[in-house]
C-alpha positions in Angstrom: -10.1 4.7 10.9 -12.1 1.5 10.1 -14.4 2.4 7.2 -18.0 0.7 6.6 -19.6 0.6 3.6 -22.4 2.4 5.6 -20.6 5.2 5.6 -20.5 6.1 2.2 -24.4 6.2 2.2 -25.2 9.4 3.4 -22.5 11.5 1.7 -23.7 9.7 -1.8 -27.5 10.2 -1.0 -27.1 13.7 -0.5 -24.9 13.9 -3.9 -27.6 12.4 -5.7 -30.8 14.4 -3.9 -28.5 17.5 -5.0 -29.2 16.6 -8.6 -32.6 16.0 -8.4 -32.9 12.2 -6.8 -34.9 10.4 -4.9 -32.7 8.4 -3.0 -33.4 4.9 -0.5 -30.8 2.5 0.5 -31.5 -1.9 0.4 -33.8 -1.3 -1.5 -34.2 -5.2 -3.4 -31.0 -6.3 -3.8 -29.6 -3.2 -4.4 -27.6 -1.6 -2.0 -28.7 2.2 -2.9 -31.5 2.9 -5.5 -32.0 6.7 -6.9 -35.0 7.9 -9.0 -36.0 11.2 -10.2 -38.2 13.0 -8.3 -40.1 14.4 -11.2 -40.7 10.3 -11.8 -39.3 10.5 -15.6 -36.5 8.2 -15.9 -34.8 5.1 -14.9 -33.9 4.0 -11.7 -30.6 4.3 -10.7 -28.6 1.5 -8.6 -25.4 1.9 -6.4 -23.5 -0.6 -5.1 -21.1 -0.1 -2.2 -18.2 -1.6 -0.7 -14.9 -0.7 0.6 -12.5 -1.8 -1.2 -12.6 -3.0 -5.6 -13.4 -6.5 -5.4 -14.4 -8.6 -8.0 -17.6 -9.5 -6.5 -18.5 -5.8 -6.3 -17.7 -6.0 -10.4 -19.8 -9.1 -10.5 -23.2 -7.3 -8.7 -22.8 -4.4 -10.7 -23.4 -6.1 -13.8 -26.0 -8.4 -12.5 -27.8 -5.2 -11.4 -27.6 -4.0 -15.3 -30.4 -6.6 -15.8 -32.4 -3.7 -13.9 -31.2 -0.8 -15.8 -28.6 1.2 -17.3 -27.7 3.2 -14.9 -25.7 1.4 -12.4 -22.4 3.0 -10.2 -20.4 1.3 -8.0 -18.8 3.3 -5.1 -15.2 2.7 -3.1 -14.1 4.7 -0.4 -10.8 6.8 -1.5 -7.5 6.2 -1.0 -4.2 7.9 -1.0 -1.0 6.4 -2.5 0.7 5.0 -5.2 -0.6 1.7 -5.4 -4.1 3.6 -4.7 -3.5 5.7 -7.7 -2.6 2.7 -9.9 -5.5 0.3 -9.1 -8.1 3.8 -9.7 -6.5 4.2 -13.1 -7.3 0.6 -14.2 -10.4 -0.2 -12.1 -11.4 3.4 -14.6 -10.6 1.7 -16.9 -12.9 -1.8 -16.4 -15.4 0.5 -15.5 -15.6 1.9 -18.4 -15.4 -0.9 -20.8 -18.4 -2.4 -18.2 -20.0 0.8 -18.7 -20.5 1.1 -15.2 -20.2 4.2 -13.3 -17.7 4.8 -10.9 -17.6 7.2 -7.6 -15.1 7.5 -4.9 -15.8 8.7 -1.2 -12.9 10.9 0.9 -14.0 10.5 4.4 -14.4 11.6 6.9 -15.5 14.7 5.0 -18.0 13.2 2.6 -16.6 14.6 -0.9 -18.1 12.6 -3.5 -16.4 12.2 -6.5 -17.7 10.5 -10.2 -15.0 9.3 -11.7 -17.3 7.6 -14.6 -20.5 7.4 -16.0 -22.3 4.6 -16.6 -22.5 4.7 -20.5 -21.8 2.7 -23.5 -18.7 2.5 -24.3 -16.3 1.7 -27.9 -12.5 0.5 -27.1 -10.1 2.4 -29.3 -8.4 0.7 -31.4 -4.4 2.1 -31.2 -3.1 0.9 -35.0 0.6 1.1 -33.7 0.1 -1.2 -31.1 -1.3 -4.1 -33.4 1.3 -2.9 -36.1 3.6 -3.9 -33.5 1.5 -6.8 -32.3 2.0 -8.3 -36.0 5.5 -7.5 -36.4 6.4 -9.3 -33.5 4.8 -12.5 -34.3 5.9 -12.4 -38.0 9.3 -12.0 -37.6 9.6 -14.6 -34.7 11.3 -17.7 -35.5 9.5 -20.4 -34.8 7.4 -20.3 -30.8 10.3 -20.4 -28.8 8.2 -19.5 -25.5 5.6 -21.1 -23.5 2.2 -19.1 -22.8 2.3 -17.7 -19.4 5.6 -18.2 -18.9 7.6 -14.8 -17.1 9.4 -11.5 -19.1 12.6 -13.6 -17.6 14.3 -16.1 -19.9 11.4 -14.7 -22.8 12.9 -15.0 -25.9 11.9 -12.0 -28.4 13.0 -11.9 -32.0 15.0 -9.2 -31.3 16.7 -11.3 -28.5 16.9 -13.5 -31.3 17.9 -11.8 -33.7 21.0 -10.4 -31.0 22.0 -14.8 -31.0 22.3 -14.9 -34.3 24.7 -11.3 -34.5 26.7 -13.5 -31.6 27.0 -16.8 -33.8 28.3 -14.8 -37.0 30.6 -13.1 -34.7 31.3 -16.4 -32.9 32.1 -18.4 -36.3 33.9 -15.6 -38.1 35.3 -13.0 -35.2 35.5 -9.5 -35.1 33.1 -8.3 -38.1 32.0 -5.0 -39.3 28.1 -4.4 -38.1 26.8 -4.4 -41.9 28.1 -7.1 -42.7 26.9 -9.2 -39.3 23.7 -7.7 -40.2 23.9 -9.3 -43.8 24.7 -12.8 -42.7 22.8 -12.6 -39.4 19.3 -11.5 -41.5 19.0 -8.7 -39.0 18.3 -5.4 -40.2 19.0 -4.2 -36.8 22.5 -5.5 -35.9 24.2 -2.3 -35.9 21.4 -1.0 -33.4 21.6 -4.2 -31.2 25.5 -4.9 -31.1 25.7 -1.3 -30.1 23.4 -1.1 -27.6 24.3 -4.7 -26.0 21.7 -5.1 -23.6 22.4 -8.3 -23.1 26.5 -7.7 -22.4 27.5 -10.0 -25.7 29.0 -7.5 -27.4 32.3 -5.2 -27.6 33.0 -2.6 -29.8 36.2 -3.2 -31.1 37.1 -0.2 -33.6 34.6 1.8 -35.3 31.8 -0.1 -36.9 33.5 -3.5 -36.0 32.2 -5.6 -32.8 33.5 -8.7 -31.4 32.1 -11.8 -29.0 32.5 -11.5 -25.1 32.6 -14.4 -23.0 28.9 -13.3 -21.9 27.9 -13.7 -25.4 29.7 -17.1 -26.1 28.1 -18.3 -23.0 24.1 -17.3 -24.5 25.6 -19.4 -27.7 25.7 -22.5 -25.7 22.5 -22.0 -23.6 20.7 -21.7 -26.3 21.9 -24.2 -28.8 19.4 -25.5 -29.8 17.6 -22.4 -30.9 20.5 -20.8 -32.7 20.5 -23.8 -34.9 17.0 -23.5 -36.0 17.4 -19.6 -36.7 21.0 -20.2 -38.7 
């Protein structure tokens, strides 16, 4: 079924008449405009389309030079990918402080989703804890901004190249003492859980080079000799 953008009109009108609105569509520039019938309030503006687009973003905020009260309004869909693009187009709506509804057609349910009110990010402290950690015990800026997860080079990836070059240079080591000379606390952790295929546990405690690991030492060079 091809869906119109008209055809979220009438089951959104009567949503909004069933609260107490007013309700007249292109009116101005607005798509949908809803005031109270008892005439004490602001106006209301919806904006409808059928599909998120970032023009539909972009008209909702230019109508929040009219008022506060502004809702944009998608036809719903089924799915995974559906479901994914709702949680974060939620989430944008929010931070926007615009309001959100969804349409199921053909049989009209309306759905708010969010209102159009101010809203304050929360700030998640392990998250920048983590943030911070990361960048502080980074060697150097081994990666390019932008660049892919593929190839990125974490300082725990580094830390892992500088277990391999201990193990490389010396051989088959117990973990606490690669962990000593590598200046990673978490060599035990990383040999162990060889993510990256470098590693084999030789008896207990003690880990050894693979051939996978000798080959990381000589793609990256150049960076192990910075770190060591």
């Amino acid at each position: 079924m091809s869906i119109k953008e008209t055809d979220l009109y009438a089951p959104i009108k009567a949503h909004f008449v069933s609260m107490g609105y007013a309700v007249k569509g292109e009116v101005g520039a607005a798509d949908m405009v809803a005031m109270p019938v008892s005439g004490d309030g602001d106006p209301i503006v919806i904006e409808l389309k059928t599909g998120f687009t970032l023009s539909l973003f972009h008209q909702a905020i230019n109508r929040q030079s009219m008022t506060d009260s502004v809702y944009i309004a998608v036809p719903h869909k089924a799915g995974k990918t559906a479901l994914k693009s709702m949680r974060r187009n939620k989430m944008l709506c929010r931070r926007l402080c615009i309001g959100l509804i969804t349409v199921r057609l053909p049989e009209g349910r309306v759905v708010v989703h969010t209102e159009p009110k101010p809203f304050t990010p929360r700030k998640i402290k392990a998250r920048k804890t983590k943030l911070i950690a990361e960048f502080e015990s980074r060697h150097g800026d081994p990666n390019t901004g932008g660049m892919t997860t593929e190839g990125l080079m974490t300082s725990y990836r580094q830390g892992a190249l500088r277990c391999a070059k201990v193990l490389h240079d010396e051989g088959a080591c117990k973990a606490s003492y690669v962990a000593k000379m590598a200046g990673f606390d978490k060599a035990r952790t990383a040999m162990a859980a060889n993510h990256y295929g470098w590693f084999e546990k030789i008896d207990r405690g003690i880990y050894g080079l693979t051939p996978e690991g000798a080959k990381a030492l000589e793609e990256h060079a150049d960076e192990v000799a910075s770190m060591m």
